[in-house]
DOLUMRO-950950 format. One record per atom (N, C-alpha, C, O): x, y, z. Coordinates in nm, 2 decimals, always signed. Atoms other than C-alpha are relative to their C-alpha. Layout:
<kollos>
{{X, Y, Z}}
...
</kollos>
This chain:
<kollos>
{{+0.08, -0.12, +0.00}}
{{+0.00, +0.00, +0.00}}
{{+0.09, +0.12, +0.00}}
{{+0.17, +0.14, +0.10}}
{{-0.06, -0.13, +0.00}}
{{+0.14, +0.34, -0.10}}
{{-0.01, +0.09, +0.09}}
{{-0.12, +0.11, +0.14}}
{{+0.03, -0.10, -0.08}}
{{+0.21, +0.62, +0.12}}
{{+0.02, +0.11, -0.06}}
{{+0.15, +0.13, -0.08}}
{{-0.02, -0.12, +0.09}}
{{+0.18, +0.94, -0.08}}
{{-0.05, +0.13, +0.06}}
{{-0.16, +0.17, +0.01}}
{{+0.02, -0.13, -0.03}}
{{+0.16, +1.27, +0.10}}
{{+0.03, +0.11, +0.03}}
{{+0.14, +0.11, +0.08}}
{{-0.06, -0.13, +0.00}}
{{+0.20, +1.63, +0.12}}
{{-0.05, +0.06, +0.10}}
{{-0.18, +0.05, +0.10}}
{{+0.07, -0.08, -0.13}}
{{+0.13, +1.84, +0.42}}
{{+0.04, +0.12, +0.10}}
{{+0.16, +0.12, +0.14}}
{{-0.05, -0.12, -0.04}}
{{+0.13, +2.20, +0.62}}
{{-0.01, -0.10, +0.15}}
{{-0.11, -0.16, +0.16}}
{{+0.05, +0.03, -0.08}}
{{+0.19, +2.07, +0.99}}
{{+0.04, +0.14, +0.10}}
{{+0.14, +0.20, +0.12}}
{{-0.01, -0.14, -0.13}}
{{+0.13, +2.37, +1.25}}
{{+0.02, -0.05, +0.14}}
{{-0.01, -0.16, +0.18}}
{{-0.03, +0.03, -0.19}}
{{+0.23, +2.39, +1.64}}
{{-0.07, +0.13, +0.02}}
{{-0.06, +0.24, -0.05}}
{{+0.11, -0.10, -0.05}}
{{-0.06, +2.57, +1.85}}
{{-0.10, -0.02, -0.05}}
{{-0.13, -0.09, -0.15}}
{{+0.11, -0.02, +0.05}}
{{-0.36, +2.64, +1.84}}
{{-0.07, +0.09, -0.16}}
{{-0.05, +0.20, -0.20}}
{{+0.09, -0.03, +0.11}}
{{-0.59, +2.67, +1.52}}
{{-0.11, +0.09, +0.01}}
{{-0.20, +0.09, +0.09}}
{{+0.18, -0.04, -0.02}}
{{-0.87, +2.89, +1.46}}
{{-0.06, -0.07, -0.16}}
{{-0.04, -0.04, -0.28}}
{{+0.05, +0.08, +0.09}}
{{-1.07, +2.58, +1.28}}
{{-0.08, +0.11, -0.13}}
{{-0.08, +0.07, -0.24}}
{{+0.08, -0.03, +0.10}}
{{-1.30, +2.83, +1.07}}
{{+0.11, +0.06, -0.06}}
{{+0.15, +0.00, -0.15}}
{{-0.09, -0.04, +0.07}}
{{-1.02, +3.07, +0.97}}
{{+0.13, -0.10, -0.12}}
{{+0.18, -0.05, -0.21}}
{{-0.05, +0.13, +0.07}}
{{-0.83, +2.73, +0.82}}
{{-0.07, -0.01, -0.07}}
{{-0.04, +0.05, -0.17}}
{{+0.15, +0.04, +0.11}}
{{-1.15, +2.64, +0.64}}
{{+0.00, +0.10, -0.07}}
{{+0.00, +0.05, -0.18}}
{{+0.05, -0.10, +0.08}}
{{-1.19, +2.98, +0.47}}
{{+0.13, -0.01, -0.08}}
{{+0.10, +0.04, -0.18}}
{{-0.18, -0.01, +0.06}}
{{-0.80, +2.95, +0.33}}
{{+0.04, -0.15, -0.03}}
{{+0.16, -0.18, -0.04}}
{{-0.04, +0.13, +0.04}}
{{-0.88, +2.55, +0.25}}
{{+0.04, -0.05, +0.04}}
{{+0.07, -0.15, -0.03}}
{{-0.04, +0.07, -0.10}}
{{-0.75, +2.41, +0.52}}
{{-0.04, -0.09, +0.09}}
{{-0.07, -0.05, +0.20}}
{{+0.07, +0.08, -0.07}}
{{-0.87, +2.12, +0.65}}
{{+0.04, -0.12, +0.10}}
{{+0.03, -0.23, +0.05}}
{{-0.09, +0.08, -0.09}}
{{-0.70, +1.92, +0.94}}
{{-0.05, -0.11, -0.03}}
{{-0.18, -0.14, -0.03}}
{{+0.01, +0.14, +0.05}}
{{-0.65, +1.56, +0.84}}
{{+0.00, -0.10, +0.14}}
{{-0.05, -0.21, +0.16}}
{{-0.08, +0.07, -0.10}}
{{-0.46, +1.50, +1.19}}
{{+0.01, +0.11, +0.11}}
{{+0.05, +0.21, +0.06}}
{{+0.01, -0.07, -0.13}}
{{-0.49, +1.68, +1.55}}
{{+0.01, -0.10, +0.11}}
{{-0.06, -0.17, +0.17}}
{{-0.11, +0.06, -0.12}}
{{-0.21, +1.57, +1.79}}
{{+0.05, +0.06, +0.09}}
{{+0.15, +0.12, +0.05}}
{{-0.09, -0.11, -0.02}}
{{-0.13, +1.76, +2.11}}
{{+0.07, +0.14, -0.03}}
{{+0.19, +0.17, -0.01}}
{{-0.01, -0.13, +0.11}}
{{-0.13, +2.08, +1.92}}
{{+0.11, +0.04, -0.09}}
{{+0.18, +0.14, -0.10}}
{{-0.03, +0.08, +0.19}}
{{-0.02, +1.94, +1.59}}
{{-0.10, +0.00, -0.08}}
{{-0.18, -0.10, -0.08}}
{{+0.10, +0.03, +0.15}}
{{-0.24, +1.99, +1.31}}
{{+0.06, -0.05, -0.11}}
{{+0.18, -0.04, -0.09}}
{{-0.02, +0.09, +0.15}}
{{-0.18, +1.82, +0.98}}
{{-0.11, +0.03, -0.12}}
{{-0.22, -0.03, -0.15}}
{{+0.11, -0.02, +0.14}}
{{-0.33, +1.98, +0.66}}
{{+0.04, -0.01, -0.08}}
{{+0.14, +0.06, -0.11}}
{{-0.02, +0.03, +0.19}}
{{-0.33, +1.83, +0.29}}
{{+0.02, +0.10, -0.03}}
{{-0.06, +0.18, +0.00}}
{{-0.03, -0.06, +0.07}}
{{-0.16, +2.03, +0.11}}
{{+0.02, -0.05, -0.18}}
{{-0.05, -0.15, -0.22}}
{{-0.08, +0.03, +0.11}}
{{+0.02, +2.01, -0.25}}
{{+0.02, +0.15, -0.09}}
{{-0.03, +0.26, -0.08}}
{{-0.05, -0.13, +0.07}}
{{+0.20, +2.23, -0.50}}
{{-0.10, +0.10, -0.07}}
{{-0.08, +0.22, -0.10}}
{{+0.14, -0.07, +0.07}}
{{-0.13, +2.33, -0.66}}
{{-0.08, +0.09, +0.08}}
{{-0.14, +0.19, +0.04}}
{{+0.08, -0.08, -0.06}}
{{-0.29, +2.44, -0.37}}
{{+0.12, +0.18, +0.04}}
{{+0.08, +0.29, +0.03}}
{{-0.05, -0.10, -0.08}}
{{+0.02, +2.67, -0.22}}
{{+0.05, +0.11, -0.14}}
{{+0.09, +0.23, -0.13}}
{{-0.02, -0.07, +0.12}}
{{+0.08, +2.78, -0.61}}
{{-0.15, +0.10, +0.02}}
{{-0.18, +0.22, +0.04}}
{{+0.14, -0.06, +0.00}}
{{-0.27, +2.86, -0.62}}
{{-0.06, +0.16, +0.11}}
{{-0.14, +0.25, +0.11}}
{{-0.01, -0.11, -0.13}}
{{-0.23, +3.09, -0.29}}
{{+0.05, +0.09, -0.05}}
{{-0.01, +0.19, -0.10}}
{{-0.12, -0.10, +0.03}}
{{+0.05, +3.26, -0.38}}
{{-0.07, +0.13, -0.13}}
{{-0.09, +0.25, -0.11}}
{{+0.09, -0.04, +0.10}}
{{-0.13, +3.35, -0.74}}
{{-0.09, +0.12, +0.02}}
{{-0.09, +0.24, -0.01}}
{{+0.11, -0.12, -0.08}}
{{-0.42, +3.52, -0.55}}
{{+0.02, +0.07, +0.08}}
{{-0.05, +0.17, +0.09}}
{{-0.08, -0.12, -0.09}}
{{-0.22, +3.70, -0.31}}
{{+0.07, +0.07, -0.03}}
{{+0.11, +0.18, +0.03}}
{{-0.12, -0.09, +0.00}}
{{+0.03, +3.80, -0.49}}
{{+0.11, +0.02, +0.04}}
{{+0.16, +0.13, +0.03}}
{{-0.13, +0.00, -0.07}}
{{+0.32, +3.70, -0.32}}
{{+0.07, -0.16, -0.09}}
{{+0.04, -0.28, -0.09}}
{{-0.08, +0.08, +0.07}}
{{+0.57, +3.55, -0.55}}
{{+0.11, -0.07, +0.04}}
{{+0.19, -0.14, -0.02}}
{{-0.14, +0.04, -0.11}}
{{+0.81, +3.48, -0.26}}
{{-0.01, -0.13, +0.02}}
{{-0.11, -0.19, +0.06}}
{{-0.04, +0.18, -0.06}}
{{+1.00, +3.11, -0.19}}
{{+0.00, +0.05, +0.13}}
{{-0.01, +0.16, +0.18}}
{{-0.04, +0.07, -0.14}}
{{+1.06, +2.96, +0.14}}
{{+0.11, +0.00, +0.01}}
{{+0.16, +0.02, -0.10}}
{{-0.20, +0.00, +0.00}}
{{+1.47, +2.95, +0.24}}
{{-0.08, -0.17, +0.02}}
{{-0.13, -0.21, +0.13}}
{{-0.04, +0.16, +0.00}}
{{+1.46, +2.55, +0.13}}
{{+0.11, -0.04, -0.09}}
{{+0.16, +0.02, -0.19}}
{{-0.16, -0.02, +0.06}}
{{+1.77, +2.41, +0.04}}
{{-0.01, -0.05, -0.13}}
{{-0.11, -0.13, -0.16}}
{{-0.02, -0.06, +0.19}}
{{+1.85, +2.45, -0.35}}
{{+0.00, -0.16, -0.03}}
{{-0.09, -0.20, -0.11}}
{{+0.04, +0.16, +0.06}}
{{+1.89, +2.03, -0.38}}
{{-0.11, -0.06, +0.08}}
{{-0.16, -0.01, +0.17}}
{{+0.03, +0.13, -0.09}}
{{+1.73, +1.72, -0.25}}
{{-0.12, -0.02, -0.01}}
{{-0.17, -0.14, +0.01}}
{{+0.16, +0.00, -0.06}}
{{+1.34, +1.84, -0.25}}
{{-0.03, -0.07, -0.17}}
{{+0.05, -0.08, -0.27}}
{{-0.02, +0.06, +0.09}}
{{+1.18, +1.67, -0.49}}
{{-0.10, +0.15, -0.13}}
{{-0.12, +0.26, -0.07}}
{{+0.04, -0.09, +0.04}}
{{+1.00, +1.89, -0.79}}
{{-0.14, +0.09, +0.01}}
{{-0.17, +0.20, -0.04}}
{{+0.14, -0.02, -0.02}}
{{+0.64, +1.91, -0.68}}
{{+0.02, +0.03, +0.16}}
{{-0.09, +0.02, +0.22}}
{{+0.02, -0.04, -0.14}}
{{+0.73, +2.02, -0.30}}
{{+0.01, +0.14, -0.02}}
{{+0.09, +0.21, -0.08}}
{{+0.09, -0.17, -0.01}}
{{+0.52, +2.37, -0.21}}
{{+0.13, +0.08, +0.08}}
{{+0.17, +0.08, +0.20}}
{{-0.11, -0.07, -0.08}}
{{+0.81, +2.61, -0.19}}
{{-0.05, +0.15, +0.04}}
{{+0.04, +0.23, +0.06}}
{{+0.05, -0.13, +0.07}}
{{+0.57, +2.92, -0.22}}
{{+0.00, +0.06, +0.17}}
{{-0.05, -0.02, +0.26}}
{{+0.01, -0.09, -0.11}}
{{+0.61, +3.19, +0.09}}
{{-0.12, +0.01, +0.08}}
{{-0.11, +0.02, +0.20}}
{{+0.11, -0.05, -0.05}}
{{+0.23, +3.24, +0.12}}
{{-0.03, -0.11, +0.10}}
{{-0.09, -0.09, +0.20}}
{{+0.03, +0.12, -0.11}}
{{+0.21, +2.91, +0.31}}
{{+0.01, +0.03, +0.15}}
{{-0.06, -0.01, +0.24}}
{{-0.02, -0.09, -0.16}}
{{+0.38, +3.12, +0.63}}
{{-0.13, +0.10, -0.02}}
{{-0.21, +0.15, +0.07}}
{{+0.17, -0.16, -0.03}}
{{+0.08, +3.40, +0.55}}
{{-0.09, -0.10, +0.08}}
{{-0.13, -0.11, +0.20}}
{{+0.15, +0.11, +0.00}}
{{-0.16, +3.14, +0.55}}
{{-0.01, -0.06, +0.18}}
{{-0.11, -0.07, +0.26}}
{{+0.01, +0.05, -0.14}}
{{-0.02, +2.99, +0.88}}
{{-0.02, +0.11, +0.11}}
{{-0.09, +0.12, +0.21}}
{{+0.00, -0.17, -0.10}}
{{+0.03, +3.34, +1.04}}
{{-0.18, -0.03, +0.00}}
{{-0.24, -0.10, +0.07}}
{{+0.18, -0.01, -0.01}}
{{-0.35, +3.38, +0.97}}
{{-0.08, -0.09, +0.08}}
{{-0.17, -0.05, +0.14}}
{{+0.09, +0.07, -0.06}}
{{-0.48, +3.07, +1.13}}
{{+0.04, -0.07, +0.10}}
{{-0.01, -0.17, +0.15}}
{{-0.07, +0.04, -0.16}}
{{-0.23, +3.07, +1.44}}
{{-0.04, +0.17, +0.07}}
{{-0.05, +0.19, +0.19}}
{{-0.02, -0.15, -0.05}}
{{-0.25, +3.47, +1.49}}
{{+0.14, +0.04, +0.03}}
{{+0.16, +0.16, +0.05}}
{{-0.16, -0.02, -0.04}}
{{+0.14, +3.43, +1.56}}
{{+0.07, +0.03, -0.12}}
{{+0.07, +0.00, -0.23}}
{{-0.07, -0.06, +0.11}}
{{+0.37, +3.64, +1.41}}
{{+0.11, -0.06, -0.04}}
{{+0.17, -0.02, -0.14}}
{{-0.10, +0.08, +0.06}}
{{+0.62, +3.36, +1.38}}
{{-0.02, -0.16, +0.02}}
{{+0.07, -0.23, +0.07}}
{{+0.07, +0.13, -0.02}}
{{+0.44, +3.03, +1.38}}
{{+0.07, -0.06, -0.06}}
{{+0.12, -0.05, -0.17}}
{{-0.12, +0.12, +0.04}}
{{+0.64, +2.73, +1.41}}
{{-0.11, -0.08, -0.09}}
{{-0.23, -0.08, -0.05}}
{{+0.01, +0.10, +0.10}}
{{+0.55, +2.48, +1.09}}
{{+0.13, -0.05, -0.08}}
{{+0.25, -0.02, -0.08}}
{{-0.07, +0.08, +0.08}}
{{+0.66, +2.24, +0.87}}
{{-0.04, -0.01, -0.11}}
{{-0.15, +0.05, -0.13}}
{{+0.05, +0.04, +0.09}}
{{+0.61, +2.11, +0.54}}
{{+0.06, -0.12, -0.03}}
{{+0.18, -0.13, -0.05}}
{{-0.06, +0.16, +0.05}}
{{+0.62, +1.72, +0.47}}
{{-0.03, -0.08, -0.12}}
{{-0.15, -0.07, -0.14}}
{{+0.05, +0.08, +0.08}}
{{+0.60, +1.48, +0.20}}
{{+0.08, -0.11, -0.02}}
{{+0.20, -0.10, -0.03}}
{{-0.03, +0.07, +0.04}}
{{+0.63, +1.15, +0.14}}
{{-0.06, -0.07, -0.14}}
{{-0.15, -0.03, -0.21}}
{{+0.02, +0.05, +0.11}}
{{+0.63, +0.91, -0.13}}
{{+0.09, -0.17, -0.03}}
{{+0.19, -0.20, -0.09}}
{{-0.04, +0.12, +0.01}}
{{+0.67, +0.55, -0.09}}
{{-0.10, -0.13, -0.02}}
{{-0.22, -0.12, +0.00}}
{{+0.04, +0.09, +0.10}}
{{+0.57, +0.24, -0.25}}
{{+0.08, -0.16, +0.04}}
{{+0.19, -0.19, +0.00}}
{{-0.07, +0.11, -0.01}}
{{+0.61, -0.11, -0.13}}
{{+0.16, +0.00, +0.09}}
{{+0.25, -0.08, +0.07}}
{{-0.10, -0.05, -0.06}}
{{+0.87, +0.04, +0.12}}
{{+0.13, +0.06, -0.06}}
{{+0.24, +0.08, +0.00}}
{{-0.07, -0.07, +0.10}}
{{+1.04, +0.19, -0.14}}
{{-0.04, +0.13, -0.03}}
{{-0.15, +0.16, -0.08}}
{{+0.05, -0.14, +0.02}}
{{+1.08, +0.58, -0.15}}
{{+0.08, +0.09, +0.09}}
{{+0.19, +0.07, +0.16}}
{{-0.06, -0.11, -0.08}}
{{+1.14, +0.86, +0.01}}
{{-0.04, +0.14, +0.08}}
{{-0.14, +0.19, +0.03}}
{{+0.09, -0.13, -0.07}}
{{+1.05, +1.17, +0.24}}
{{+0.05, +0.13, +0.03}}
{{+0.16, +0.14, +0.08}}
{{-0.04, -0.17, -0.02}}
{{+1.09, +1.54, +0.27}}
{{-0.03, +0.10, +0.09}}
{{-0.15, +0.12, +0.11}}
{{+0.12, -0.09, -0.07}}
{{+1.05, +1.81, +0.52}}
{{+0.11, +0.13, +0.02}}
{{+0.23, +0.12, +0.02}}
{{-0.05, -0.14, -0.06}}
{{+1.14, +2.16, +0.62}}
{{-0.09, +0.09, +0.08}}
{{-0.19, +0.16, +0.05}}
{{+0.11, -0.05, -0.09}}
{{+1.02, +2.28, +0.95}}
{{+0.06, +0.21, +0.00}}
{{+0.17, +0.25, -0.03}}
{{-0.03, -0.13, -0.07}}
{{+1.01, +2.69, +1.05}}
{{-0.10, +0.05, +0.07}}
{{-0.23, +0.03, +0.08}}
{{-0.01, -0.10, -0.13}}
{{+1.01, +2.91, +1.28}}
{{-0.08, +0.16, -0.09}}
{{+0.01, +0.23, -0.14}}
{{+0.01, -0.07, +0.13}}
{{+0.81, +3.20, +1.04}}
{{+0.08, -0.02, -0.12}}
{{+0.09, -0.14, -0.14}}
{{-0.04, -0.02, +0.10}}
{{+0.99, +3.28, +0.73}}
{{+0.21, -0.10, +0.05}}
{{+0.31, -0.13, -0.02}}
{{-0.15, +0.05, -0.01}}
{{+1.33, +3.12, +0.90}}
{{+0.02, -0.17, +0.05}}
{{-0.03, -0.24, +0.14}}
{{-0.01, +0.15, +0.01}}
{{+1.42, +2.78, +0.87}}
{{+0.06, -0.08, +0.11}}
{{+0.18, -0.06, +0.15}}
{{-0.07, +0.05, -0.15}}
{{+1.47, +2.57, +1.19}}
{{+0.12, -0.15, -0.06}}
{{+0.22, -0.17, +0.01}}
{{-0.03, +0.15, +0.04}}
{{+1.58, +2.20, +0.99}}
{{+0.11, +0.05, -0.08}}
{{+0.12, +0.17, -0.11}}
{{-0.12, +0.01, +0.08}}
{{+1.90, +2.15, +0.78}}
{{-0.02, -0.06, -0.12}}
{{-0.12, -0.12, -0.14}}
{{+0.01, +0.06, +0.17}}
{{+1.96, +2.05, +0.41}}
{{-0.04, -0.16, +0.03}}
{{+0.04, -0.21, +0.11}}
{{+0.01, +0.15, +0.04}}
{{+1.82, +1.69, +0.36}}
{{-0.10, -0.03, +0.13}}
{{-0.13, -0.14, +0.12}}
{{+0.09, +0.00, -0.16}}
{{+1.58, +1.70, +0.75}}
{{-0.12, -0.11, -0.03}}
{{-0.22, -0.09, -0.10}}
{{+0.12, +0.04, +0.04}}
{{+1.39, +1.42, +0.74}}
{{-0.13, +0.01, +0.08}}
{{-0.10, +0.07, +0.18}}
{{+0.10, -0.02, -0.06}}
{{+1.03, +1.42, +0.88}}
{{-0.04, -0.01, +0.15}}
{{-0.12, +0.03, +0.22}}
{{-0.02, -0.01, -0.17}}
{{+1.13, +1.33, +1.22}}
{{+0.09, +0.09, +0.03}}
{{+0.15, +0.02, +0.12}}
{{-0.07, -0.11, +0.00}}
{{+1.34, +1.60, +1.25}}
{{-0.12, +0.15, +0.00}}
{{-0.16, +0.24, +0.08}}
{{+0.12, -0.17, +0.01}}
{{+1.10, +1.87, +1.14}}
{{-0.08, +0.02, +0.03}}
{{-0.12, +0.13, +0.03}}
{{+0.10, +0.03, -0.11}}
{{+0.85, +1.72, +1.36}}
{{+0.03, +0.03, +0.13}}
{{-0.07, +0.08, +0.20}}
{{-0.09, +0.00, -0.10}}
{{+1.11, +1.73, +1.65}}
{{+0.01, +0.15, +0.04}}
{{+0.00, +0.20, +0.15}}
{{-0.02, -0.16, -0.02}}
{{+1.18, +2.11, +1.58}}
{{-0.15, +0.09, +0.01}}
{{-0.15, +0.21, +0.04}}
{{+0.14, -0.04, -0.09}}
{{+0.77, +2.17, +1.65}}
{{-0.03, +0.00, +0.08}}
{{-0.10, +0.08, +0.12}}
{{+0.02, +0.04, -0.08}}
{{+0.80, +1.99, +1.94}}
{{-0.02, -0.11, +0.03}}
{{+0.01, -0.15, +0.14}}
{{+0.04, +0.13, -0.04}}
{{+0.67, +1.65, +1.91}}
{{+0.15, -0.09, +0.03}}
{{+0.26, -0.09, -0.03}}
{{-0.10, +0.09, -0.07}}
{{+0.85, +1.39, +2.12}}
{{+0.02, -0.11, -0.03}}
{{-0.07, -0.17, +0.04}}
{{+0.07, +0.15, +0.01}}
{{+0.86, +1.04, +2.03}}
{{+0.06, -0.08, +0.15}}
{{+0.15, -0.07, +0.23}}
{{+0.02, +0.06, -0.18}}
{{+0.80, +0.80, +2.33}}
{{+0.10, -0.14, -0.06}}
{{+0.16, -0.17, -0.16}}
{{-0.13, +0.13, +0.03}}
{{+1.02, +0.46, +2.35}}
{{-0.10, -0.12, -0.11}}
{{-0.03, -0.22, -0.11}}
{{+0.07, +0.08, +0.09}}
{{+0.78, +0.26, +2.10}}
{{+0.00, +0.06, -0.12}}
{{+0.02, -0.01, -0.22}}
{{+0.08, -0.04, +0.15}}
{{+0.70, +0.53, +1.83}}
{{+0.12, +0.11, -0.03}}
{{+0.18, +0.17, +0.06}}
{{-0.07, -0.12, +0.06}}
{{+0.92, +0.77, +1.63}}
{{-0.14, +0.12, -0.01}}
{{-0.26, +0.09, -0.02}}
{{+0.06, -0.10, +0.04}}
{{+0.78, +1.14, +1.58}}
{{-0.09, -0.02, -0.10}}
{{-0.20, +0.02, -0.08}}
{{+0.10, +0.02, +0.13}}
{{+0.61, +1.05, +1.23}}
{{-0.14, -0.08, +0.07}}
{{-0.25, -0.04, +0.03}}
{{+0.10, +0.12, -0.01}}
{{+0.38, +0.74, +1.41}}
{{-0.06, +0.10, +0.15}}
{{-0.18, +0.09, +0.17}}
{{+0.04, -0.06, -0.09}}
{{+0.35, +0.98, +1.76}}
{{-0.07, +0.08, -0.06}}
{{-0.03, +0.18, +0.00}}
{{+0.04, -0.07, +0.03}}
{{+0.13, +1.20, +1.57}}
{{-0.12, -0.03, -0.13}}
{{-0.21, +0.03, -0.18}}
{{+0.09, +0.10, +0.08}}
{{-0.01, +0.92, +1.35}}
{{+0.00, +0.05, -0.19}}
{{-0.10, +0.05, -0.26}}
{{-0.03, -0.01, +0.15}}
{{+0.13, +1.01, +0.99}}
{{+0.03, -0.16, -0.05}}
{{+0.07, -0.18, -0.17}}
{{-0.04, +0.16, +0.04}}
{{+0.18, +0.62, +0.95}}
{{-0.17, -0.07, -0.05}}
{{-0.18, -0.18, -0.10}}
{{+0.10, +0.01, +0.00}}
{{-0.20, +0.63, +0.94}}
{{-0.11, +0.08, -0.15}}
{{-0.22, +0.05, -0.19}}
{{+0.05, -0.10, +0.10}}
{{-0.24, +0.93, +0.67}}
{{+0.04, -0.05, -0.14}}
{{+0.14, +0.02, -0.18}}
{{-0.07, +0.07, +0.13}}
{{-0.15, +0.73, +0.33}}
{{-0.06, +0.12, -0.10}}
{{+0.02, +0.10, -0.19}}
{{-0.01, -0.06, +0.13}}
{{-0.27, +0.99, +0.07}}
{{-0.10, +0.14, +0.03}}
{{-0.18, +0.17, +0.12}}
{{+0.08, -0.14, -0.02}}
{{-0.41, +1.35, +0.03}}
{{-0.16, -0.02, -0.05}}
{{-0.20, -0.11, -0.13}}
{{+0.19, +0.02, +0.02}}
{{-0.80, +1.36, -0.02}}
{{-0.02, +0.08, -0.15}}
{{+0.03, +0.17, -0.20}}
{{+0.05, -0.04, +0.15}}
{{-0.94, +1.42, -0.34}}
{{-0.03, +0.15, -0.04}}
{{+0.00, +0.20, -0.14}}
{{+0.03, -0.14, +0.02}}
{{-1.07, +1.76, -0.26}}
{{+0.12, +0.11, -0.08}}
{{+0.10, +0.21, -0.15}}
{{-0.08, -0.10, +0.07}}
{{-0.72, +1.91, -0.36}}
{{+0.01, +0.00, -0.14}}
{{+0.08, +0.09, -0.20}}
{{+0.01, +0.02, +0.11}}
{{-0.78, +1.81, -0.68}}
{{-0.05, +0.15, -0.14}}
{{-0.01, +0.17, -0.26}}
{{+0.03, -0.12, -0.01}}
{{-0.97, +2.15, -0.69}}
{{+0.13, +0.09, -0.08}}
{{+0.12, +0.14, -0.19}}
{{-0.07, -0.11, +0.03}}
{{-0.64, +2.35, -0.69}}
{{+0.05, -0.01, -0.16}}
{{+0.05, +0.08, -0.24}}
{{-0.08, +0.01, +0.13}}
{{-0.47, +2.23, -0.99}}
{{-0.11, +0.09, -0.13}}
{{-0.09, +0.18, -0.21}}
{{+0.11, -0.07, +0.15}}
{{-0.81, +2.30, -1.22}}
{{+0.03, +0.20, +0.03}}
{{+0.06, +0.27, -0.07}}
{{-0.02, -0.15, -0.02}}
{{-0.78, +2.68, -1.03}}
{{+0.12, +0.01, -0.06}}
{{+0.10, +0.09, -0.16}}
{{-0.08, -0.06, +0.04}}
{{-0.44, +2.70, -1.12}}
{{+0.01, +0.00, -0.11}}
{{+0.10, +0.07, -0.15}}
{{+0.03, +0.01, +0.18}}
{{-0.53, +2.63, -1.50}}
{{-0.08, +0.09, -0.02}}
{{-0.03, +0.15, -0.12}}
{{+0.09, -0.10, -0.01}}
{{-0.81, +2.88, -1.47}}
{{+0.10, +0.13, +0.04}}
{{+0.04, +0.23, +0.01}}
{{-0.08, -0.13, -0.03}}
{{-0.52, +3.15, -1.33}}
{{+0.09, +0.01, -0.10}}
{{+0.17, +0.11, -0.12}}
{{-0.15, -0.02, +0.08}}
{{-0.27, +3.06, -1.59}}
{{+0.13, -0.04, +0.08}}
{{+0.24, -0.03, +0.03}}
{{-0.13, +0.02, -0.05}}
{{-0.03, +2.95, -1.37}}
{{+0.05, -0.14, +0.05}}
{{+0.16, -0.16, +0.09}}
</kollos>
């Protein structure tokens, strides 16, 4: 069974309707960890409408070419934490028969807490989550459980065809 996903994870509190109005829909809420489907369509799609053409500081190799490097993703979190420097991450995997690979880069606002190559226990780690003597960070939070992004983002890509971009 594949595990294919992309996702904004926030530390703190949510304001659930402000998330919802900006597409946001928590997949996963752990000890104040949220977990929202993302993909490059949706944070393309942000950026487009806002107008903010600005990257992320992610390091120049390793990510693969469909991970959401777009700035507005910090707006987006700023908006539905109220914090002017809300710790997140962005993760994705992509594995297949235990075959594959995974990505992440956690921050601190606009400034990058994780190092070139961080994998998703790490950037989990730099939110805060702990893992206990059974579970790594990924399964403490229950991403071992989230195999694929929900259909709904399917959405962004047609928007972003409809913006031109």
């Amino acid at each position: 069974m594949p595990h294919r996903i992309c996702a904004l994870v926030v530390a703190g509190s949510v304001d659930v309707e402000r998330a919802h109005s900006v597409g946001l829909h928590a997949r996963l809420v752990h000890d104040g960890i949220s977990v929202f489907p993302i993909d490059h369509c949706f944070s393309t799609y942000w950026a487009a409408v806002r107008g903010n053409g600005a990257l992320l500081d992610l390091p120049r190799r390793g990510l693969p070419g469909l991970f959401p490097r777009e700035a507005v993703l910090c707006d987006l979190v700023r908006e539905v934490t109220g914090a002017d420097e809300p710790r997140f991450a962005i993760v994705q995997t992509e594995y297949f028969g235990g075959v594959g690979g995974q990505w992440a880069a956690a921050f601190a606002g606009e400034r990058r807490l994780t190092t070139d190559g961080a994998s998703i226990n790490e950037a989990l780690a730099a939110l805060g989550v702990r893992a206990s003597a059974s579970m790594d960070e990924f399964d403490v939070i229950g991403l071992g459980e989230f195999r694929s992004n929900p259909d709904y983002l399917d959405r962004y890509a047609d928007l972003c065809d409809e913006l031109g971009v």
